[in-house]
DSSP file (Angstrom, degrees, kcal/mol; ACC not computed):
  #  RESIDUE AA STRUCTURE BP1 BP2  ACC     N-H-->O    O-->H-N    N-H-->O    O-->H-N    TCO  KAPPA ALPHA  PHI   PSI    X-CA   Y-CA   Z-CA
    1    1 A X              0   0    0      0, 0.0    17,-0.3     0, 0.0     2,-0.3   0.000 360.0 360.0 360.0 156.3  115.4   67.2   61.2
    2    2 A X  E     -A   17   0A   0     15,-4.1    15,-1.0     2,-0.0    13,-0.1  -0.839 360.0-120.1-175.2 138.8  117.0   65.8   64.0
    3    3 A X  E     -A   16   0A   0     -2,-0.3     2,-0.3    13,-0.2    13,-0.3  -0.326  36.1-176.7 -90.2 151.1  116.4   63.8   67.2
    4    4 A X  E     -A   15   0A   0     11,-1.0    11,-2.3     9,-0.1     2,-0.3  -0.946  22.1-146.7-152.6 144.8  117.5   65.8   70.7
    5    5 A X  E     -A   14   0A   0     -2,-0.3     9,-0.3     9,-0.2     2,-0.3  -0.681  22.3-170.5 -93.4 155.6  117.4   64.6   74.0
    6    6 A X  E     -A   13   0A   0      7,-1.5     7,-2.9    -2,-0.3     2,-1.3  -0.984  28.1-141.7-165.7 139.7  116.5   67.6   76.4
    7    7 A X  E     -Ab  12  71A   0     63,-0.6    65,-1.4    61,-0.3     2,-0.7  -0.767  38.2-178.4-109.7  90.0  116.6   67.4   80.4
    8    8 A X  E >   -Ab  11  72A   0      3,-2.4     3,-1.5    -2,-1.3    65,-0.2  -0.854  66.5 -27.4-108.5 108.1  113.0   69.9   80.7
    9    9 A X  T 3  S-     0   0    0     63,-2.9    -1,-0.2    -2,-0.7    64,-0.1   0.825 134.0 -36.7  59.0  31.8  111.9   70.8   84.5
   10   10 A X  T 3  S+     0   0    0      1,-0.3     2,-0.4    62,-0.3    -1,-0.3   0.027 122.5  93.0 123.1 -29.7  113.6   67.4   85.9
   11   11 A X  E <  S-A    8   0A   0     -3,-1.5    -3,-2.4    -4,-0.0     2,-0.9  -0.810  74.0-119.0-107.4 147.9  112.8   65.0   82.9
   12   12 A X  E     -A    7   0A   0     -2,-0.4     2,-0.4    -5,-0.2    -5,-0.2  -0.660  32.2-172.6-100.8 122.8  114.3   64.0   80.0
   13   13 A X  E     -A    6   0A   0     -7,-2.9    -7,-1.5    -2,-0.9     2,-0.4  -0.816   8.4-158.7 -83.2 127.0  112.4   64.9   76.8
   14   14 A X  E     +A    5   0A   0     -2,-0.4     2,-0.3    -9,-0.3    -9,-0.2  -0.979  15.1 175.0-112.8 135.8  113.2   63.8   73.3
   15   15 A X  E     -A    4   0A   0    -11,-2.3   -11,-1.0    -2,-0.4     2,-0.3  -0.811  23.5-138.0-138.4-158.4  112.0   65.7   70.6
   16   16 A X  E     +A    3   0A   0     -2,-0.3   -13,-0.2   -13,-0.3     2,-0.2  -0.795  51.8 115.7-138.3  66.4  112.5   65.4   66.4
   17   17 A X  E     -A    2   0A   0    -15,-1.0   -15,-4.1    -2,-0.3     2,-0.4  -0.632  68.8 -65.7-130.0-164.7  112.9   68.6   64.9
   18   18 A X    >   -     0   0    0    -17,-0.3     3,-4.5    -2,-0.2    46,-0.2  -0.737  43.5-133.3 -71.8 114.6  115.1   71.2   62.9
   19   19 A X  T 3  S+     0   0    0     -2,-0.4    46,-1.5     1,-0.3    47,-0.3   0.723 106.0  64.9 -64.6 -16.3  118.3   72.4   65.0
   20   20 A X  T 3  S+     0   0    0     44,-0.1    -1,-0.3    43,-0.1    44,-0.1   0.794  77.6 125.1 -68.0 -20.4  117.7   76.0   64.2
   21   21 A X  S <  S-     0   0    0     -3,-4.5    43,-0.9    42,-0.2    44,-0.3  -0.207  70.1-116.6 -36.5 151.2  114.1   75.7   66.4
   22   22 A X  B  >  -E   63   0B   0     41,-0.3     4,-0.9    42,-0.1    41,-0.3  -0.350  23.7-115.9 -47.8 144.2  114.0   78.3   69.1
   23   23 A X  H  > S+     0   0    0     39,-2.5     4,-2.6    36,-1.3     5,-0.3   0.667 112.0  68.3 -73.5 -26.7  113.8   76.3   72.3
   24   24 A X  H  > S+     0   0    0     35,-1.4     4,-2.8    38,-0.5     5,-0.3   0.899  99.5  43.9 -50.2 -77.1  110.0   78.3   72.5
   25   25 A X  H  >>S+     0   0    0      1,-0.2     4,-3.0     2,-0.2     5,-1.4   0.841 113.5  50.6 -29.7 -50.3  108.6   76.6   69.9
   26   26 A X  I  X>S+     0   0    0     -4,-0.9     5,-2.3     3,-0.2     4,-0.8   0.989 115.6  45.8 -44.1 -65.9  110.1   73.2   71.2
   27   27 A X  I  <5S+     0   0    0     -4,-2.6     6,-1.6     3,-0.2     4,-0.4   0.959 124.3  29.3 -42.8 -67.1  108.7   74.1   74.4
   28   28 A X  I  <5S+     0   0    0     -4,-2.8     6,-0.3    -5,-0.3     4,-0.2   0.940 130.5  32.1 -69.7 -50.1  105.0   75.2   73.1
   29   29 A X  I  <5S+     0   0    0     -4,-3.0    -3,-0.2    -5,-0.3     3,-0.2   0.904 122.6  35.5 -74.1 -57.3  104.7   73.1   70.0
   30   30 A X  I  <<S+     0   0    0     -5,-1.4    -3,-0.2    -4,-0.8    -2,-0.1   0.926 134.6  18.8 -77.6 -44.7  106.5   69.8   70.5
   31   31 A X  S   <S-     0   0    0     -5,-2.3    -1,-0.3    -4,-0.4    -2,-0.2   0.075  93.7-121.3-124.9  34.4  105.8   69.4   74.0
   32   32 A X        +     0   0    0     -4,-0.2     2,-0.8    -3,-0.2    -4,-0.2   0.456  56.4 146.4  58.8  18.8  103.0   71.4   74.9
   33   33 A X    >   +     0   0    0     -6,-1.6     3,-1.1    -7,-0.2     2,-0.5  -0.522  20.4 170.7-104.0  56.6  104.7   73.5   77.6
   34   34 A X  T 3   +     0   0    0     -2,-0.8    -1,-0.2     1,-0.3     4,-0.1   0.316  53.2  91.7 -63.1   3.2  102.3   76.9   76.7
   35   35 A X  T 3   +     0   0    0     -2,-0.5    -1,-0.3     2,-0.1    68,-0.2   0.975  67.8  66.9 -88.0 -38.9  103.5   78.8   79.6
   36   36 A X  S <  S-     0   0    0     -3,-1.1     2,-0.4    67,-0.1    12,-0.2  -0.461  88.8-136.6 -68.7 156.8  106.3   80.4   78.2
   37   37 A X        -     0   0    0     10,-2.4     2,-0.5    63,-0.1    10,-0.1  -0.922  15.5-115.0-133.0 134.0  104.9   83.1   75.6
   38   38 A X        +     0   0    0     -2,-0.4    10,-0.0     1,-0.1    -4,-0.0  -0.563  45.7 160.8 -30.6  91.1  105.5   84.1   72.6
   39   39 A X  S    S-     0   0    0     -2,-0.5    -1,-0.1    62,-0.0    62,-0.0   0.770  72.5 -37.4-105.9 -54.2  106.7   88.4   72.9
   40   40 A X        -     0   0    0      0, 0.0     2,-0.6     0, 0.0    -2,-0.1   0.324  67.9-126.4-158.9  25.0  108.5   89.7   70.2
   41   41 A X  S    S+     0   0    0      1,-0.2    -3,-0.0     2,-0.0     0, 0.0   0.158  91.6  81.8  75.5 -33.5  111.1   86.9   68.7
   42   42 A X  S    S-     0   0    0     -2,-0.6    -1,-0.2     1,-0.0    19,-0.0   0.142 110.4-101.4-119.1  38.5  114.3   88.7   68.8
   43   43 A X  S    S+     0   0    0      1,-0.1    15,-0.1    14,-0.0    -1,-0.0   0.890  92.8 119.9  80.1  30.3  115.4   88.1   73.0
   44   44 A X  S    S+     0   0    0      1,-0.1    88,-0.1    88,-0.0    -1,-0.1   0.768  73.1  24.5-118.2 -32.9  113.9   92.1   73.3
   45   45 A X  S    S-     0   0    0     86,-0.1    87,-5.5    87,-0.0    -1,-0.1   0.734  88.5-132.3-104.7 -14.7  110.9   91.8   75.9
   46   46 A X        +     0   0    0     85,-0.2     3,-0.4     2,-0.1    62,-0.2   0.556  63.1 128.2  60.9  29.3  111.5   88.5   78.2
   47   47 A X  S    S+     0   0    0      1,-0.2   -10,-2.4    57,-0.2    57,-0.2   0.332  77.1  45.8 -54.8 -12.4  108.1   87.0   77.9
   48   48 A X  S    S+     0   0    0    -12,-0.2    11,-1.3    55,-0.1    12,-0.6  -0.356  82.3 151.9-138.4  58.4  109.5   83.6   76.8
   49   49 A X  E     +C   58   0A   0     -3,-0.4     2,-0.3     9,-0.2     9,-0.2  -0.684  15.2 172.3 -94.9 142.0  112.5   83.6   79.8
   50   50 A X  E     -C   57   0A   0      7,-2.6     7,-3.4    -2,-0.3     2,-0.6  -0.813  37.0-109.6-129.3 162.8  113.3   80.0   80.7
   51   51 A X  E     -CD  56  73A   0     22,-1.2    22,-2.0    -2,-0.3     2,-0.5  -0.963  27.2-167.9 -86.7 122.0  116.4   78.9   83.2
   52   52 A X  E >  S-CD  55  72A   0      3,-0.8     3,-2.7    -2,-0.6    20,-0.3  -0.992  85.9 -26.4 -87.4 114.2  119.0   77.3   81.1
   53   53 A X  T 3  S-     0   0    0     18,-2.7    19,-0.1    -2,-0.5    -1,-0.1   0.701 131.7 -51.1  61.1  35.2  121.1   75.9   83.9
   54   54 A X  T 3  S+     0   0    0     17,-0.3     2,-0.6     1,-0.1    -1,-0.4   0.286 110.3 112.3  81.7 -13.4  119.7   78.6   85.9
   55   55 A X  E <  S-C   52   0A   0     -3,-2.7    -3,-0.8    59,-0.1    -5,-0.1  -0.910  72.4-116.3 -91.7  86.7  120.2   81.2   84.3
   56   56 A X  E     +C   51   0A   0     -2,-0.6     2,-0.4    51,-0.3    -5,-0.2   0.319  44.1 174.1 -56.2 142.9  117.2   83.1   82.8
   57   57 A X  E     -C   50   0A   0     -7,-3.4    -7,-2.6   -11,-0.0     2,-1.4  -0.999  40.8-115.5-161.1 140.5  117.6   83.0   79.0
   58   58 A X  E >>  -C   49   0A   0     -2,-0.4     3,-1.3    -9,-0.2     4,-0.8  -0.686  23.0-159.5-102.5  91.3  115.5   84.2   76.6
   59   59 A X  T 34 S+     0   0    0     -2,-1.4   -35,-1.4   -11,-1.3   -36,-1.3   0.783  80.2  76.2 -50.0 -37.8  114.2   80.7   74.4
   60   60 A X  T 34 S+     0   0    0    -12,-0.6    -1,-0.2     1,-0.2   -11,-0.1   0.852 106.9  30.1 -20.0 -47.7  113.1   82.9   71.3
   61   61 A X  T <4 S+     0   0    0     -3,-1.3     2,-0.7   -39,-0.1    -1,-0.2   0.446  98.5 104.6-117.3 -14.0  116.4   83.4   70.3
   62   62 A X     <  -     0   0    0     -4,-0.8   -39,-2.5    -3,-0.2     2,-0.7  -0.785  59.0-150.3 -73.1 112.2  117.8   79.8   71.8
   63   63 A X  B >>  -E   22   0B   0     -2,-0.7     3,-1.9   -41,-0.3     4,-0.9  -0.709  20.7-126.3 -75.7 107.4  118.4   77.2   68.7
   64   64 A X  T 34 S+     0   0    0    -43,-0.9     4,-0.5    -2,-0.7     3,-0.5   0.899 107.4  71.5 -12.3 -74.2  117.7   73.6   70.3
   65   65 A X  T 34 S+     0   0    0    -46,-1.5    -1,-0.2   -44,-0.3   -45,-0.1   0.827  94.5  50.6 -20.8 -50.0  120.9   72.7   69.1
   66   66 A X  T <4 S+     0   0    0     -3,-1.9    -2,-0.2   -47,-0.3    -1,-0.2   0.928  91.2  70.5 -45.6 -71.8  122.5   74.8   71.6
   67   67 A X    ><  +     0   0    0     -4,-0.9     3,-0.9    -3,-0.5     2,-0.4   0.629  68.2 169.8 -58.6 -65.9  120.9   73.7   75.0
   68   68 A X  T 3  S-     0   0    0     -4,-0.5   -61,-0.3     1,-0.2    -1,-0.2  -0.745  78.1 -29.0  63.0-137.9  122.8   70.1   74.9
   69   69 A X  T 3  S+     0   0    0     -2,-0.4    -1,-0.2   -63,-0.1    -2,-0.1   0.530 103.2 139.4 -88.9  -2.3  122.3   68.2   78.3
   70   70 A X    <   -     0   0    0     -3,-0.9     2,-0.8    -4,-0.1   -63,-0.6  -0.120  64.0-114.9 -30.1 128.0  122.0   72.1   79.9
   71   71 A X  E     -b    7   0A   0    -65,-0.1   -18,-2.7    -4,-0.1   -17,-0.3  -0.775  35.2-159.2 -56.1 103.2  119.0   71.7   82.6
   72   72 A X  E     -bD   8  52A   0    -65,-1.4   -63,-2.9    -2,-0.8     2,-0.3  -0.566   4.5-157.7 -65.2 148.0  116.3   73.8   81.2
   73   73 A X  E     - D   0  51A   0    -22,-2.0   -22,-1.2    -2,-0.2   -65,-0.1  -0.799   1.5-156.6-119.1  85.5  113.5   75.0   83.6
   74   74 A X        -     0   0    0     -2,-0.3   -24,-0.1   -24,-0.2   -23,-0.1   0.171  38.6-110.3 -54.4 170.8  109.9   76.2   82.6
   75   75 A X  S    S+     0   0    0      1,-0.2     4,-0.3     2,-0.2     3,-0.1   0.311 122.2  57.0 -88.8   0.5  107.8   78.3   84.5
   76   76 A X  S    S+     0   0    0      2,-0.1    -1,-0.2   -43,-0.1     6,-0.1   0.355 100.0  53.1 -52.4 -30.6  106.0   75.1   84.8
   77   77 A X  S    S+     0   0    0      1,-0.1    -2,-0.2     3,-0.0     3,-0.1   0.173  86.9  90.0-121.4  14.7  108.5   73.4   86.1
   78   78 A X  S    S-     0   0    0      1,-0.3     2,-0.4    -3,-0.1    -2,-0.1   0.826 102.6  -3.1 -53.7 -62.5  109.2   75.9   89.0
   79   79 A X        -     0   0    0     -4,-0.3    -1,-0.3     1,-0.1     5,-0.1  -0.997  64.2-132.4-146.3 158.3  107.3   74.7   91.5
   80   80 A X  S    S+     0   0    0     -2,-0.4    -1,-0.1     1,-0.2     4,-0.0   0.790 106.2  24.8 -79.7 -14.9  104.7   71.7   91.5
   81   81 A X  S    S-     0   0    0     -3,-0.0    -1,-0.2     0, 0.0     3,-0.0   0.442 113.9 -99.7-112.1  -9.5  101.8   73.5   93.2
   82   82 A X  S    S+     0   0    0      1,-0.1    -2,-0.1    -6,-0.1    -6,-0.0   0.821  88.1 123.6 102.9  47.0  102.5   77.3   92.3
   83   83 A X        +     0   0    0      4,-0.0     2,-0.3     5,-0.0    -3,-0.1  -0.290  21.8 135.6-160.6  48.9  104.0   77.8   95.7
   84   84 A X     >  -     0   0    0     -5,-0.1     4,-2.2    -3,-0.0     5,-0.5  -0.705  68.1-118.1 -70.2 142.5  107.5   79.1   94.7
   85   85 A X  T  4 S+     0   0    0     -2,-0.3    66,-0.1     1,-0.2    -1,-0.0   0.514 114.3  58.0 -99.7  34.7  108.0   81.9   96.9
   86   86 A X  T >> S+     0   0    0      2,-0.1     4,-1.7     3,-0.1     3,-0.9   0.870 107.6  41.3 -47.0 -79.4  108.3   84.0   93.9
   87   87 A X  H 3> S+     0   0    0      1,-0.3     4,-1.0     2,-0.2    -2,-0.2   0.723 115.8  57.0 -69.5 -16.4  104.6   83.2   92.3
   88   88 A X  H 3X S+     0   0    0     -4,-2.2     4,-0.6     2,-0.2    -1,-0.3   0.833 102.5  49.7-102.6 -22.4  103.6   83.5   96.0
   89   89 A X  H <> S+     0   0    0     -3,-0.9     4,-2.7    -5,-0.5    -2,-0.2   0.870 108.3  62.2 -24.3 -62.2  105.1   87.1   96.1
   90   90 A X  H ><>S+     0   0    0     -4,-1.7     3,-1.1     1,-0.3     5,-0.7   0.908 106.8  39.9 -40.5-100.4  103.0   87.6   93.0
   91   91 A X  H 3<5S+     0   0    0     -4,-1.0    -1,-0.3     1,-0.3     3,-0.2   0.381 114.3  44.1  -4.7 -39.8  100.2   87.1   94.5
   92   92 A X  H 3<5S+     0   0    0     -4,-0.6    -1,-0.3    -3,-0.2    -2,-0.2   0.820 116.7  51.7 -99.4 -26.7  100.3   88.6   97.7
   93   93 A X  T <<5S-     0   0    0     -4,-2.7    -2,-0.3    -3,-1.1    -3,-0.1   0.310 102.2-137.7 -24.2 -25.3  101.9   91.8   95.8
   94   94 A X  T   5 +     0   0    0     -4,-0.5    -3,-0.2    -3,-0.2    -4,-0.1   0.932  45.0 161.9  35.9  54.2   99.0   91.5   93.4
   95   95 A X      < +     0   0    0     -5,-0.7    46,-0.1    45,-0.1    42,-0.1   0.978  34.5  87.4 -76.2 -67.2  101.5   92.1   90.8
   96   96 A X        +     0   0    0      1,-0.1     2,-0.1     3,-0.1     0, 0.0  -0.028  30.6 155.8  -9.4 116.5   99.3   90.7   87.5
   97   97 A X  S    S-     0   0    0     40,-0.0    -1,-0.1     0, 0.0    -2,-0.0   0.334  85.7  -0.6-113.9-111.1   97.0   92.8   85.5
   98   98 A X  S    S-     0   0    0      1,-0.1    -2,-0.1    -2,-0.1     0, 0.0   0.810  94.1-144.9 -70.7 -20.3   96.6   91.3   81.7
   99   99 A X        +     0   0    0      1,-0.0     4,-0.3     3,-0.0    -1,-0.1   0.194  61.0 121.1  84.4 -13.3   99.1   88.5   82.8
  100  100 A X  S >  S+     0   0    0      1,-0.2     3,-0.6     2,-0.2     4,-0.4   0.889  76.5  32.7 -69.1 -51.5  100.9   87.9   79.8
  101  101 A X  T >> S+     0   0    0      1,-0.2     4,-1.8     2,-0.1     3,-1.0   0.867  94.5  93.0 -67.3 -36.8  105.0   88.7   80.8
  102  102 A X  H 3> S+     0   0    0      1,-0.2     4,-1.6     2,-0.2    -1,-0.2   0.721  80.2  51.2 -57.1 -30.6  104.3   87.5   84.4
  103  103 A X  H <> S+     0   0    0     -3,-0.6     4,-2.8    -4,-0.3    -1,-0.2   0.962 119.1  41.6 -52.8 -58.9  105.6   83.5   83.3
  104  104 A X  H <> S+     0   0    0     -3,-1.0     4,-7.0    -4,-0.4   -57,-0.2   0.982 120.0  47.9 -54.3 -55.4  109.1   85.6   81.8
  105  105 A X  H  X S+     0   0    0     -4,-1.8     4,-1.1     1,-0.2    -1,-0.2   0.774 110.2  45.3 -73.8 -13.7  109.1   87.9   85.0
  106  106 A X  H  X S+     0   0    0     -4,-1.6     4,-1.5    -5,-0.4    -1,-0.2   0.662 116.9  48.0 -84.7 -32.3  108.7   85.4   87.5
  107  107 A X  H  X S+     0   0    0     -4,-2.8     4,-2.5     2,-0.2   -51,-0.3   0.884 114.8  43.4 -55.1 -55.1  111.4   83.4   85.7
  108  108 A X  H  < S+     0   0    0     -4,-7.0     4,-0.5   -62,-0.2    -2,-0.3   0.914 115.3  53.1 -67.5 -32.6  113.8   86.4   85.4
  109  109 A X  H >X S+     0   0    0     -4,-1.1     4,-2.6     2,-0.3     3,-2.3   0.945 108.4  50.7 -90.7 -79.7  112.7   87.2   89.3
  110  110 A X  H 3X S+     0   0    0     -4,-1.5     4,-1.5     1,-0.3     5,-0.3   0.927 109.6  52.5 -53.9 -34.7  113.6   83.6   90.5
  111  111 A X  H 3X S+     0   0    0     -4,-2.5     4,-0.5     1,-0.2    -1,-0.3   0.624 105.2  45.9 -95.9  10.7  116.8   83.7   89.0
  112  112 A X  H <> S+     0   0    0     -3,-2.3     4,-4.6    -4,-0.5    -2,-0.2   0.777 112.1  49.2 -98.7 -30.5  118.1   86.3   90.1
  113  113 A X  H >< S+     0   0    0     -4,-2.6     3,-1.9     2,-0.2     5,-0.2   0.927 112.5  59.2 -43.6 -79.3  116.9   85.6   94.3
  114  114 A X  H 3< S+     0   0    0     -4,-1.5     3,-0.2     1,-0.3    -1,-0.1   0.782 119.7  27.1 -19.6 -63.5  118.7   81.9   93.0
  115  115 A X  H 3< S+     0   0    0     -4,-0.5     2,-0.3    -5,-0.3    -1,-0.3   0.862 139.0  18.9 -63.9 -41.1  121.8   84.3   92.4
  116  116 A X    <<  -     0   0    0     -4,-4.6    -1,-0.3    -3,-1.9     3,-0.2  -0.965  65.4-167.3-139.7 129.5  121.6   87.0   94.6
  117  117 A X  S    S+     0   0    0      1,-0.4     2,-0.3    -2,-0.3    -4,-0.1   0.482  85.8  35.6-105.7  -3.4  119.1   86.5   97.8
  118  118 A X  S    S-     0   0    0     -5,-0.2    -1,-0.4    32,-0.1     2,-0.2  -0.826  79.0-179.6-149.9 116.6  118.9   90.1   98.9
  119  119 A X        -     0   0    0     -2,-0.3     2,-0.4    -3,-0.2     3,-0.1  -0.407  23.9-122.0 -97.5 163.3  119.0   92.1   95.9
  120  120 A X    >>  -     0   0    0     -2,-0.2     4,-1.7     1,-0.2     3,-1.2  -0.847  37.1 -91.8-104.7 153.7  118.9   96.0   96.3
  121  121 A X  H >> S+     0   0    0     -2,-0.4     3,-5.2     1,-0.3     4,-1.0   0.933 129.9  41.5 -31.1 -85.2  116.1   98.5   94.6
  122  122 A X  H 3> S+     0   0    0      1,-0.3     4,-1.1     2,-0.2    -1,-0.3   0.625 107.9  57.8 -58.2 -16.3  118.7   98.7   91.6
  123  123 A X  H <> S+     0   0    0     -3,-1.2     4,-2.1     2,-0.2    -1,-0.3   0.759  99.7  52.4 -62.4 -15.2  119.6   95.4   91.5
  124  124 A X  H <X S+     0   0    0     -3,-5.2     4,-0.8    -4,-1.7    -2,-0.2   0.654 114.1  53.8-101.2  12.2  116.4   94.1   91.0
  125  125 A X  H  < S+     0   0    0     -4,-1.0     4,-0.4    -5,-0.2    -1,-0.3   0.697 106.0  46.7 -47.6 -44.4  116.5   96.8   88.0
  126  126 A X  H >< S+     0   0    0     -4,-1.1     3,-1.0    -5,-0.4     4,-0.4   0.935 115.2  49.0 -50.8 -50.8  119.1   95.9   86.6
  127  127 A X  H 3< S+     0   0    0     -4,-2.1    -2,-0.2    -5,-0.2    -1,-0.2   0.923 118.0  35.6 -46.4 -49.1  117.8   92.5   86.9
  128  128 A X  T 3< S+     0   0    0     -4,-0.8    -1,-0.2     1,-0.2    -2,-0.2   0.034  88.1 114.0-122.5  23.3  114.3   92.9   85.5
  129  129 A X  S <  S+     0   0    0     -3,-1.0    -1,-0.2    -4,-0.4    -2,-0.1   0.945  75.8  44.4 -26.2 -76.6  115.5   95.6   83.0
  130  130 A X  S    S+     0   0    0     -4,-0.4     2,-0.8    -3,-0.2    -1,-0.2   0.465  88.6  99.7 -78.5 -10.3  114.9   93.8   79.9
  131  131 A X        -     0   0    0    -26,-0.1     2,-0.4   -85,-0.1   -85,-0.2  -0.735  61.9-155.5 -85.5 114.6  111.3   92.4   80.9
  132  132 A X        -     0   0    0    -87,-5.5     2,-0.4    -2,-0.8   -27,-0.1  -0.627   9.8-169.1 -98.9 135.7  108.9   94.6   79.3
  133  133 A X        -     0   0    0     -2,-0.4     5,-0.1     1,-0.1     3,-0.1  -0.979  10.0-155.3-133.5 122.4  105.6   94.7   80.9
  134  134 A X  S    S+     0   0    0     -2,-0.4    -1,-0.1     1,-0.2    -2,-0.0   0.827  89.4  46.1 -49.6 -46.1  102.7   96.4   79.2
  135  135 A X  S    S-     0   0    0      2,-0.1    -1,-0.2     1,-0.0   -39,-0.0   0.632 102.2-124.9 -81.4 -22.2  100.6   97.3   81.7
  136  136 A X        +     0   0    0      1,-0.2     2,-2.4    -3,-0.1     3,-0.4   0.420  54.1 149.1  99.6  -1.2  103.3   98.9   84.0
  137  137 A X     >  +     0   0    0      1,-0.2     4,-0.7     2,-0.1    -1,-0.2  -0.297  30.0 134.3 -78.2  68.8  103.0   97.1   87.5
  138  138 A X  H  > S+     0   0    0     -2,-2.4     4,-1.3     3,-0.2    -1,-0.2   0.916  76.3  49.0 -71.5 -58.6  107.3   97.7   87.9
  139  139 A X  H  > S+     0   0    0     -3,-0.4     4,-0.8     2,-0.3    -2,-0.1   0.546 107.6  43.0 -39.0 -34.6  106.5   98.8   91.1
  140  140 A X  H  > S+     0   0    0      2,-0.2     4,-4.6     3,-0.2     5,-0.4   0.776 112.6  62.5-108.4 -56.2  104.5   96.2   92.2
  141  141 A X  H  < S+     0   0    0     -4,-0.7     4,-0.4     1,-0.2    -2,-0.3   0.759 110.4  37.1 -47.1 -41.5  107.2   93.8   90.4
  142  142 A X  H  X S+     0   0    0     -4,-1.3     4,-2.2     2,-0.2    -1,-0.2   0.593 110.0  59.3 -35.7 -43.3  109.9   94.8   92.6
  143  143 A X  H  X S+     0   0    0     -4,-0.8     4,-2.9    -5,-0.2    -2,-0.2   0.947 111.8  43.1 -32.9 -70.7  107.8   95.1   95.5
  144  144 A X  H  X S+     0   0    0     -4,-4.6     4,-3.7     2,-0.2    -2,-0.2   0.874 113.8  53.9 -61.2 -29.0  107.0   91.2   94.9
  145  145 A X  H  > S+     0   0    0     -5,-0.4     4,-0.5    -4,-0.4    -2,-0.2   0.947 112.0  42.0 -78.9 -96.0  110.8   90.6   94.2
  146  146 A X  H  X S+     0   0    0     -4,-2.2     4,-0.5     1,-0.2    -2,-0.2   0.486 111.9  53.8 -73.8   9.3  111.8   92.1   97.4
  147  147 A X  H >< S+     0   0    0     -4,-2.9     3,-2.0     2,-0.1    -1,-0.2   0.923 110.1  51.8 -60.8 -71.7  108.9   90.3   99.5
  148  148 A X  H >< S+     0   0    0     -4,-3.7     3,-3.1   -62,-0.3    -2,-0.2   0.785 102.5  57.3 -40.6 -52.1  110.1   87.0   98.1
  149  149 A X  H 3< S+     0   0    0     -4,-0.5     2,-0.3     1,-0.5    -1,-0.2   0.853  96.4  61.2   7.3 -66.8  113.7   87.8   99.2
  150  150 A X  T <<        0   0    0     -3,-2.0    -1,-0.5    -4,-0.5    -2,-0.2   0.344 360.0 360.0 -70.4  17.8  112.4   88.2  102.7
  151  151 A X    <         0   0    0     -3,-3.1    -1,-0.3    -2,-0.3    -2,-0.2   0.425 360.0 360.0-110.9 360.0  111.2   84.0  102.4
């Protein structure tokens, strides 16, 4: 075990664990931050995408050790009412079905506007490759991607 200090969505966290944790687990367990999910452990499906320092990064496969003073970012810790103009893309896109990836896609989605603020049809495939959504709504996810864009 071992104490690390962690800068999560604007505040500094400490929490006491084993440096191999996944930054998920940190997230869900230690500090109660359930919005990133749990998909399939090995970085493959982007259900548990966080910003490290902006960047969307897949916490499954992030050891605590790593992060250091990197800023991490939750899907919690996006916007304080839900009124990113991502999730508000979502939403008017009616992108959601079972819900589960939408915390991961809405993470990878904001960081790539962050990065690029008019993306093309193939960028924002390329972008939102590696987030597997069950239900299929790609369409509707790219749709919402390039609505936000336009905000």
């Amino acid at each position: 075990m071992a104490t690390f200090t962690l800068n999560i969505n604007g505040k500094t966290q400490e929490v006491d664990v084993d440096p191999s944790t996944p930054m998920l687990w940190v997230l869900r367990d230690n500090l109660k931050l359930v919005g990133t999910k749990y998909g399939c452990g090995i970085a493959q499906c982007g259900a548990c995408t966080i910003h490290l320092n902006g960047t969307a990064t897949r916490s499954c496969a992030l050891p605590v050790s790593a992060v250091g003073d990197q800023e991490i970012t939750t899907i919690e810790g996006l916007s304080e009412n839900g009124d990113h103009p991502v999730q508000k893309a979502w939403i008017e896109e009616d992108v959601p079905q079972c819900g589960y990836c939408q915390a991961g896609q809405i993470m990878t989605a904001s960081a790539l506007l962050k990065q690029n603020p008019s993306p093309t049809d193939e960028e924002i495939e390329m972008a939102m490759n590696g987030n597997i959504c069950r239900c299929g709504t790609y369409i509707r996810i790219r749709k919402a991607v390039k609505t936000a864009s336009k905000s």
